[in-house]
N, CA and C atoms as a LAMMPS dump frame, in Angstrom:
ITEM: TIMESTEP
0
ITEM: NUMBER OF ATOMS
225
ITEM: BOX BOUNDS ff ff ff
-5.0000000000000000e+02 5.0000000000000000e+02
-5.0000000000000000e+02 5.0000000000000000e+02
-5.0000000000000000e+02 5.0000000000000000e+02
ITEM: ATOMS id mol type element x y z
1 1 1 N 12.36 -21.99 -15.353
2 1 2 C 12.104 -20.613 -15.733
3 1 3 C 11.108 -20.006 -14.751
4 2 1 N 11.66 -18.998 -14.127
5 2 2 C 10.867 -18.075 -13.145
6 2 3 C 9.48 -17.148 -13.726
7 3 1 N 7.971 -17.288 -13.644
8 3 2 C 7.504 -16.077 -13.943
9 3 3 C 7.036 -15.348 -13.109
10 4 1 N 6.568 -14.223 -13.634
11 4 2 C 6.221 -13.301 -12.616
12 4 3 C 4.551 -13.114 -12.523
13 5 1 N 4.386 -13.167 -11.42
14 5 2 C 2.873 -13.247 -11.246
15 5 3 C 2.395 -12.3 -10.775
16 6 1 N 1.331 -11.366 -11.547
17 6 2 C 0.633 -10.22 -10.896
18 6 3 C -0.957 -10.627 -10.735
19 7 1 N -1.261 -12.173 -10.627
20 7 2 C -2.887 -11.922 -10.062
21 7 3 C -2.884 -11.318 -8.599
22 8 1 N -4.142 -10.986 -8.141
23 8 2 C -4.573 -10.33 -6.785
24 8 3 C -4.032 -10.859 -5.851
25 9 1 N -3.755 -12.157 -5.541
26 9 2 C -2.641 -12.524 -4.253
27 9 3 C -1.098 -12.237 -3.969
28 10 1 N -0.889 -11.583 -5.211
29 10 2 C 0.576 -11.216 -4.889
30 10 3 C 0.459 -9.686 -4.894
31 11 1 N -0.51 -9.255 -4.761
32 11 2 C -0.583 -7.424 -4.59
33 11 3 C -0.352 -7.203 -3.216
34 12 1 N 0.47 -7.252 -2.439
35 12 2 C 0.492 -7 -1.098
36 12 3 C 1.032 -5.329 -0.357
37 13 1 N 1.3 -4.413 -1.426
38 13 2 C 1.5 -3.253 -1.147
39 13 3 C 2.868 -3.249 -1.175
40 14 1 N 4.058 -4.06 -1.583
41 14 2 C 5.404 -3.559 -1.634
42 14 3 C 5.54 -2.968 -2.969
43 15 1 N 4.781 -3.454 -3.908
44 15 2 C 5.716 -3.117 -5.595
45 15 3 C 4.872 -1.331 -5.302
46 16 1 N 5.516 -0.279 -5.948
47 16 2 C 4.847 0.938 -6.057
48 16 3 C 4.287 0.667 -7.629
49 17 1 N 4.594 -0.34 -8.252
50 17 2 C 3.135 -0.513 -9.499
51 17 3 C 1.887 -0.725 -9.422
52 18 1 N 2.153 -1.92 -8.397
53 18 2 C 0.443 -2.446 -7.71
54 18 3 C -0.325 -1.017 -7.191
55 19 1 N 0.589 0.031 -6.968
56 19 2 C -0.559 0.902 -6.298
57 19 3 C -0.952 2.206 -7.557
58 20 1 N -1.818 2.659 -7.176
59 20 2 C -2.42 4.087 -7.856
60 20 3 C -3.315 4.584 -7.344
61 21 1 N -3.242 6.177 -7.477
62 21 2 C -4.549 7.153 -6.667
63 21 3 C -6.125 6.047 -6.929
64 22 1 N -7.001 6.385 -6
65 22 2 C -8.2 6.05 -6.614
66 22 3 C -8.533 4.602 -6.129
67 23 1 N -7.239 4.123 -5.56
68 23 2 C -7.156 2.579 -5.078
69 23 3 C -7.801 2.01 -3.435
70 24 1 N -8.656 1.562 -3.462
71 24 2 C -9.054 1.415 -1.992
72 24 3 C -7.587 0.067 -1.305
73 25 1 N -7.417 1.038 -0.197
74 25 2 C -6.154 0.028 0.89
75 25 3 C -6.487 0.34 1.955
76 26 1 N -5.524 -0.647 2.569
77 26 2 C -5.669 -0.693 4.32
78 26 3 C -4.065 -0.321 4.611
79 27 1 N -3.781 0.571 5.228
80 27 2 C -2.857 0.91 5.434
81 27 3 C -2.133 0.631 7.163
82 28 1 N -0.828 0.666 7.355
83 28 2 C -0.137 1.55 9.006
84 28 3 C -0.313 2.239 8.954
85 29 1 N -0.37 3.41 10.348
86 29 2 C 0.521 4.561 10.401
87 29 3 C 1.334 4.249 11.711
88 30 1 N 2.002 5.243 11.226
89 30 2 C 3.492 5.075 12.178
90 30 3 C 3.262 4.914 13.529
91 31 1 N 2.28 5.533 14.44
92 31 2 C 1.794 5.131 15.571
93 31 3 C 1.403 3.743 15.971
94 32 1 N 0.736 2.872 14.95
95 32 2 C 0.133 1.791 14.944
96 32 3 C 1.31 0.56 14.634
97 33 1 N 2.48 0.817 14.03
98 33 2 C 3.163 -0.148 13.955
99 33 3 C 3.36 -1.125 14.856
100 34 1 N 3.862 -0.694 15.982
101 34 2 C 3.966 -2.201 17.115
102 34 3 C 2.622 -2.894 17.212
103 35 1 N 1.078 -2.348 16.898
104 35 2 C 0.229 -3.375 17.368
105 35 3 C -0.096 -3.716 15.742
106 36 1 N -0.141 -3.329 14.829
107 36 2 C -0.293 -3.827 13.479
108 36 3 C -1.584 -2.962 13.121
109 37 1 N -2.544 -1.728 13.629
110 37 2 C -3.733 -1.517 13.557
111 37 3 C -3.502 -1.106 12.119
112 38 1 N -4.76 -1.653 11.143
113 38 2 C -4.986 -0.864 10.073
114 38 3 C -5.818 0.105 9.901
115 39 1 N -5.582 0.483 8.948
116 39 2 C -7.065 2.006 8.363
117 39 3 C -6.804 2.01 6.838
118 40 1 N -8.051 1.76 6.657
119 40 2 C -8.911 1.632 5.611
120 40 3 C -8.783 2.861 4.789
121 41 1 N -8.457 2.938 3.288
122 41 2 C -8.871 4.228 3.125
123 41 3 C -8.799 4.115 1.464
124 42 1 N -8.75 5.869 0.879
125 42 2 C -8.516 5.609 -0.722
126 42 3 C -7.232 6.476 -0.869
127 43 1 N -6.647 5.762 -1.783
128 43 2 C -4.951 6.367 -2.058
129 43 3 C -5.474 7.727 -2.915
130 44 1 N -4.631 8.746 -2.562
131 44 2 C -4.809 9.899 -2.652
132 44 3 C -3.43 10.287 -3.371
133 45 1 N -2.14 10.098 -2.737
134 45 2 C -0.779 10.631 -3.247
135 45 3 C -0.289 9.082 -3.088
136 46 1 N 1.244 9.155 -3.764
137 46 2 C 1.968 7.623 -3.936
138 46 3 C 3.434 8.888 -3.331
139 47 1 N 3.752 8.354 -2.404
140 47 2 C 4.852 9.139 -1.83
141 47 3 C 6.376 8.435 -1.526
142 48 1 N 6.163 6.656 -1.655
143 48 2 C 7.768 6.123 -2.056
144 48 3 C 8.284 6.621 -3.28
145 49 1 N 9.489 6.872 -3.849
146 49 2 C 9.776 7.221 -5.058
147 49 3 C 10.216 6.114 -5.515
148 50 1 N 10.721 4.995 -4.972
149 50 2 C 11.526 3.656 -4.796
150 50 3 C 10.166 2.613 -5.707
151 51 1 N 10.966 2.038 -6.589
152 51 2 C 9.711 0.611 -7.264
153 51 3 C 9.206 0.105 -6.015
154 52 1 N 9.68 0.051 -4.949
155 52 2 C 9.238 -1.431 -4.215
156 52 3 C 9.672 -0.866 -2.631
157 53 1 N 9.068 -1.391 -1.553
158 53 2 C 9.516 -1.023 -0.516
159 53 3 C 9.373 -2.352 0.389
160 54 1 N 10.457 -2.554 1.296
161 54 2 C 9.952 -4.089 1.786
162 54 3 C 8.895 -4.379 3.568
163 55 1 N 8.414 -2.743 3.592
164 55 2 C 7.689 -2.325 4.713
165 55 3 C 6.225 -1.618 3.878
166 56 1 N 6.238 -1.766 2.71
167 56 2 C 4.977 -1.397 1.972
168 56 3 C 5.309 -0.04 1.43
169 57 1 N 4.522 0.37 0.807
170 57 2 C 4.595 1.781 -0.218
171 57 3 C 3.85 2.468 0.69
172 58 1 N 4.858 3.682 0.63
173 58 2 C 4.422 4.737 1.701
174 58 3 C 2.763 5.79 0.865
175 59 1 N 1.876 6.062 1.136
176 59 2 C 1.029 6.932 0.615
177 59 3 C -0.097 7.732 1.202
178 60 1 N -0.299 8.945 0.932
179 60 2 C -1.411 9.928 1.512
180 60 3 C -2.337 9.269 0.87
181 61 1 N -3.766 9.15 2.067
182 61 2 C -4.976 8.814 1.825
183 61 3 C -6.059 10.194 1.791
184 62 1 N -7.08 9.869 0.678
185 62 2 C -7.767 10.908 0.475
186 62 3 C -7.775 11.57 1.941
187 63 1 N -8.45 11.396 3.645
188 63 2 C -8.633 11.618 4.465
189 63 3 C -7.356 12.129 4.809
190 64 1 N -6.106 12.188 5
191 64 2 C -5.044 13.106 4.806
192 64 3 C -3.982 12.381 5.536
193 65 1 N -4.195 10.985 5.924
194 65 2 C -3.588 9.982 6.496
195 65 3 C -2.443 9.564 5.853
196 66 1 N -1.776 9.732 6.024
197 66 2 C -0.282 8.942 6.062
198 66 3 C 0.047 7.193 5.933
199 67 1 N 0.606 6.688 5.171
200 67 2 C 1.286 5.115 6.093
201 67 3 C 1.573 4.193 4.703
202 68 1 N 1.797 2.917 5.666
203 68 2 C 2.49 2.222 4.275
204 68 3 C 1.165 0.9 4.298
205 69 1 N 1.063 1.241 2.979
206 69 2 C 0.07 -0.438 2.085
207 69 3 C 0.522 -1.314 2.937
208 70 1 N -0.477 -2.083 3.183
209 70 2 C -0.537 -3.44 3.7
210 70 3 C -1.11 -4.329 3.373
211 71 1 N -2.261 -4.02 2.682
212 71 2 C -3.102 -4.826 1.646
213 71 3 C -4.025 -4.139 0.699
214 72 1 N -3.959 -4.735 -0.089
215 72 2 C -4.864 -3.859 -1.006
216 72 3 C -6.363 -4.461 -1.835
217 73 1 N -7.441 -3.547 -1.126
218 73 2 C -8.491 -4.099 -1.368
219 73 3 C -9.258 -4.547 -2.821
220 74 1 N -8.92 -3.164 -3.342
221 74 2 C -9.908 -3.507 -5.023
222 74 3 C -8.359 -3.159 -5.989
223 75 1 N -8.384 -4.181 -7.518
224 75 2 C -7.519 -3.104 -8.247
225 75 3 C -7.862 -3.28 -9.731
Protein backbone atom coordinates (compact mmCIF):
# COMPACT_ATOMS: atom_id res chain seq x y z
CA UNK A 1 0.00 0.00 0.00
CA UNK A 2 1.32 3.34 -1.33
CA UNK A 3 1.13 6.52 1.07
CA UNK A 4 1.38 9.78 0.44
CA UNK A 5 3.79 11.86 2.16
CA UNK A 6 3.55 15.58 2.74
CA UNK A 7 6.45 16.17 5.43
CA UNK A 8 8.94 19.11 4.32
CA UNK A 9 11.16 16.91 2.05
CA UNK A 10 8.73 16.20 -0.41
CA UNK A 11 7.64 20.00 -0.85
CA UNK A 12 9.72 20.62 -3.82
CA UNK A 13 7.49 23.20 -5.68
CA UNK A 14 5.66 20.84 -8.26
CA UNK A 15 2.23 20.12 -6.33
CA UNK A 16 0.31 23.81 -6.62
CA UNK A 17 -0.98 22.67 -2.89
CA UNK A 18 2.43 22.86 -1.31
CA UNK A 19 2.35 26.48 -2.38
CA UNK A 20 0.39 29.70 -1.03
CA UNK A 21 0.74 33.60 -1.03
CA UNK A 22 2.80 34.56 2.03
CA UNK A 23 5.21 31.52 1.40
CA UNK A 24 8.95 32.24 1.39
CA UNK A 25 10.66 30.29 -2.06
CA UNK A 26 13.48 30.26 -4.20
CA UNK A 27 12.44 30.41 -7.46
CA UNK A 28 13.80 30.39 -11.78
CA UNK A 29 13.20 32.88 -14.00
CA UNK A 30 13.12 32.20 -17.43
CA UNK A 31 16.43 33.91 -18.13
CA UNK A 32 18.21 31.85 -15.51
CA UNK A 33 17.11 28.47 -16.64
CA UNK A 34 20.22 27.10 -18.46
CA UNK A 35 22.51 28.09 -15.43
CA UNK A 36 19.90 27.07 -12.64
CA UNK A 37 20.28 30.76 -10.78
CA UNK A 38 17.77 31.12 -8.01
CA UNK A 39 15.93 34.15 -6.31
CA UNK A 40 14.71 34.14 -3.20
CA UNK A 41 11.53 35.68 -2.57
CA UNK A 42 7.73 35.74 -1.02
CA UNK A 43 4.87 34.23 -3.17
CA UNK A 44 2.68 36.95 -3.99
CA UNK A 45 0.21 35.36 -6.92
CA UNK A 46 -0.02 31.31 -7.69
CA UNK A 47 -0.28 31.58 -11.55
CA UNK A 48 -0.23 27.55 -12.72
CA UNK A 49 -3.91 26.73 -12.82
CA UNK A 50 -2.73 22.95 -13.22
CA UNK A 51 -2.47 20.77 -9.50
CA UNK A 52 1.07 20.04 -10.30
CA UNK A 53 3.64 21.10 -12.78
CA UNK A 54 6.71 18.89 -13.52
CA UNK A 55 9.09 22.19 -14.04
CA UNK A 56 7.62 23.69 -10.68
CA UNK A 57 4.57 26.00 -10.07
CA UNK A 58 4.73 28.99 -11.95
CA UNK A 59 4.24 32.28 -9.41
CA UNK A 60 4.52 36.22 -8.99
CA UNK A 61 6.75 37.18 -6.14
CA UNK A 62 5.85 40.02 -3.88
CA UNK A 63 8.98 41.99 -5.75
CA UNK A 64 7.07 41.47 -9.11
CA UNK A 65 9.27 38.54 -10.25
CA UNK A 66 8.07 35.89 -12.19
CA UNK A 67 9.26 31.93 -12.24
CA UNK A 68 8.72 28.50 -11.22
CA UNK A 69 9.27 27.02 -7.32
CA UNK A 70 12.20 25.22 -6.90
CA UNK A 71 12.30 24.90 -3.35
CA UNK A 72 10.50 25.97 -0.76
CA UNK A 73 11.82 27.54 2.26
CA UNK A 74 9.27 27.89 5.28
CA UNK A 75 5.58 26.25 5.22
Amino acid sequence: MLGISHDKTDMNGNRRSDIRPGLRVKVVQKPDQSSGRLTEGIVRDILTSSPSHPHGIKVRLQSGIVGRVKEILDA
